[in-house]
C-alpha positions, 0 to 999 in steps of 0.5 A: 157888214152892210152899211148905209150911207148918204150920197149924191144922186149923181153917184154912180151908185145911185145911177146903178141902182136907179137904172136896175130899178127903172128896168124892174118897173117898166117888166111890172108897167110896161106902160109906165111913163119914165120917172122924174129926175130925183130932185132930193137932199137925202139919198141913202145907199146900203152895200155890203163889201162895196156892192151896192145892195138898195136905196132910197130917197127923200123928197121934202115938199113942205116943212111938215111933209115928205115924200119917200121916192126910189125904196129899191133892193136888188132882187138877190138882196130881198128878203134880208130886212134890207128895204125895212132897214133903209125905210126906219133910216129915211123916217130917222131923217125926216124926223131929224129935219121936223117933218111930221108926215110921210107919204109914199107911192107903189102900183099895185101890182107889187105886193111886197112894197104893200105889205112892207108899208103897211108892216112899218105902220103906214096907212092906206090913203087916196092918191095925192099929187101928181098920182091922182088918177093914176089907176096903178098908185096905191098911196099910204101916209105914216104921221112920224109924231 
């Protein structure tokens, strides 16, 4: 049975996935500069029979807005409605805390995390922050109200 739960972003799961996650980015953006450390009360890791499987974190920069960072399953575990699954939790989380907006970052070149957003009813918008410019960002927002 999967289940999802809350870690540290020092666990050694999360470090597992955040590495494979890494490496599958720098394969798709060869010149991709490395990642900020995650900075984040909320990282959620689902598993099934003590193998981790996906996560992703939540990144709080006001008390209305939040950012979803790190949205990763291991390629052997996709398509099982896992990223959704970990994405629905993340909103739960969020709303819990009173944010009402949520925003994301993926390139361009991964069709998938695309077409997931935009199912899950998030909409397109300009690059924010520090992902202005960037020509690879494709940035959505989902108001949770």
């Amino acid at each position: 049975m999967l289940t999802v739960d809350q870690r540290e972003v020092s666990d050694p799961w999360v470090q597992q996935l955040i590495v494979a996650l890494d490496q599958e980015l720098l394969q798709i953006y060869p010149d991709m500069p490395p990642a900020s450390p995650l900075k984040t009360p909320c990282m959620l890791v689902a598993a099934l029979d003590a193998t981790p499987l996906g996560c992703v974190a939540l990144h709080i920069y006001s008390s209305t807005e939040a950012e979803i960072k790190r949205l990763y399953v291991i390629p052997s575990a996709r398509a099982r409605g896992i990223a959704r699954h970990l994405l629905v939790l993340i909103e739960e989380q969020a709303v819990a805390r009173g944010l009402t907006r949520m925003l994301v970052e993926t390139g361009n070149l991964q069709p998938a995390a695309i077409a997931l957003y935009l199912r899950m009813g998030y909409s397109e918008i300009a690059p924010f922050g520090h992902y202005v410019g960037n020509p690879v960002s494709r940035c959505f927002e989902k108001s949770l109200v």
